[in-house]
Structure formats: C-alpha cells, structure tokens
N, C-alpha and C positions, 0 to 999 in steps of 0.2 A: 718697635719692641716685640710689637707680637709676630712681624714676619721672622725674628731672630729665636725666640722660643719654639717657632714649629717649624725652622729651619733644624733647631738643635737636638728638638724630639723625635725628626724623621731619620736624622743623621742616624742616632744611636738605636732605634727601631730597627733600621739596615742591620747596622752592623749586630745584632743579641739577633736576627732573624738568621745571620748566614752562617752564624757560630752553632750552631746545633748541628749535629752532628745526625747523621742520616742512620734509622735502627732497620737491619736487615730483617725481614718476618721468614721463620722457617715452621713446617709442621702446619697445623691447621690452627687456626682460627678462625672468629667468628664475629658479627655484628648480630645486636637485638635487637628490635624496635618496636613499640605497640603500634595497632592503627586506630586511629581515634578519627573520623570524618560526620559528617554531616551530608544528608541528599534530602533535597523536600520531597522525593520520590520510594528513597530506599527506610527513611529514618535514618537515623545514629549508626555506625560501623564500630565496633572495637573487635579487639582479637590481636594478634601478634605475627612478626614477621623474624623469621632466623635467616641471617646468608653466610654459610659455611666456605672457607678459602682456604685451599690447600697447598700450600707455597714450595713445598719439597724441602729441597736442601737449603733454598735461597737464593740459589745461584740465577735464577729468570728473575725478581721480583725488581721491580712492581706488578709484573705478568704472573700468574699465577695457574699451576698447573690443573685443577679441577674449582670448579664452583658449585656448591648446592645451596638452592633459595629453599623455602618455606613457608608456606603465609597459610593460614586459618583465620576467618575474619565471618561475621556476623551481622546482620541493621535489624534494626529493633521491626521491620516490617517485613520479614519470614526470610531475606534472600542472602545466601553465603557466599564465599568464595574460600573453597580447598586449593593450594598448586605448588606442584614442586615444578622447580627450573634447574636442569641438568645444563650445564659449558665448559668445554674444554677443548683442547688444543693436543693433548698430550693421548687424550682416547687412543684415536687413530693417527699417525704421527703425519705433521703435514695440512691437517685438515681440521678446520675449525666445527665443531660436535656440540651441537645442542638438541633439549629435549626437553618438552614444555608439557606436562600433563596438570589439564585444569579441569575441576567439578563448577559449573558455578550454576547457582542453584538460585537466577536470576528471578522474582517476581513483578517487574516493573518493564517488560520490553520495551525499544521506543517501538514505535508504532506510526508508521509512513501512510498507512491508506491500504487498501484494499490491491493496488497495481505498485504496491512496493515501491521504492524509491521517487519513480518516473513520475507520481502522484506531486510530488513536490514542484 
C-alpha cells in the first residue's frame, strides 16, 4: 500500500513539475542575501551581499549579459571584507570579462612559520 501511495505521489509531482511554464528574465535584476557566519578566529560576520543581472532583451537567458556582485561584511574582531565582482561576456564580444576589486581588512593571518609554507 505504501509502495502505491508514493508510486502515486511521484507520478503527479512529475507531471505539476513539468507543467510550469518557463518565465523569460529581461532587464536587470537582482538577489539579496545577509552574511551571517561564525570564525573562532574572526568572531561573528554580518553585513550583506547584492548580485545584480542584466539579462537584455532576454533573448541569451539563462546566460546573462553583465553581472555585478557586492558584498560589505564585518566579525565582531576588527576584520572586513569590501568587493565588487564585475562578469560578462558581452564587454568585449567574443571574450569572457571579469573584474574582482577586494579591500579585505584581514586581522587574523594564517601563519605558516618564519620560512612560509615549506615550514609545514
């Protein structure tokens, strides 16, 4: 009985899953997200992240013509992280274009030894 009830629940899962109809994105949009973490090194992080997507007309998507990230973030033990991420494809036509500018205002280096990694 029960292999016939989640026989009869997967059936119709399929099919209300394939019935949705695909929504084309044009223009920009955008995702939000806080950052909320935890480091026994750094403390606590909060702060936010934006990722901007600029889809054009529509016509490439899923592929999307320009992206811009954003992130500002903070640990309760002095160290931040500023960074915008620039990607696209459409910059220069032909070639995929990226551009990562980061402040990070680390107070926690690791710390390998005196002769850097080879120490290990």
């Amino acid at each position: 009985m029960k292999k016939l009830f989640s026989f009869i629940f997967i059936s119709f899962s399929v099919l209300l899953l394939s019935a949705q109809d695909e929504v084309t994105k044009t223009g920009w949009n955008f995702g939000a997200l806080p950052t909320i973490t935890f480091d026994t090194d750094l403390g606590f992080q909060y702060g936010a992240l934006v990722n901007l997507y600029n889809y054009g007309d529509g016509s490439r998507y899923p592929n999307y013509n320009h992206s811009l990230y954003f992130e500002v973030s903070r640990f309760t033990k002095g160290s931040g992280i500023n960074r915008f991420y620039y990607d696209s494809d459409q910059l220069i036509k032909g070639l995929q274009t990226s551009l990562d500018i980061s402040y990070l205002s680390d107070q926690a280096y690791d710390f390998y030894g005196f002769n850097g990694f080879d120490a290990v």
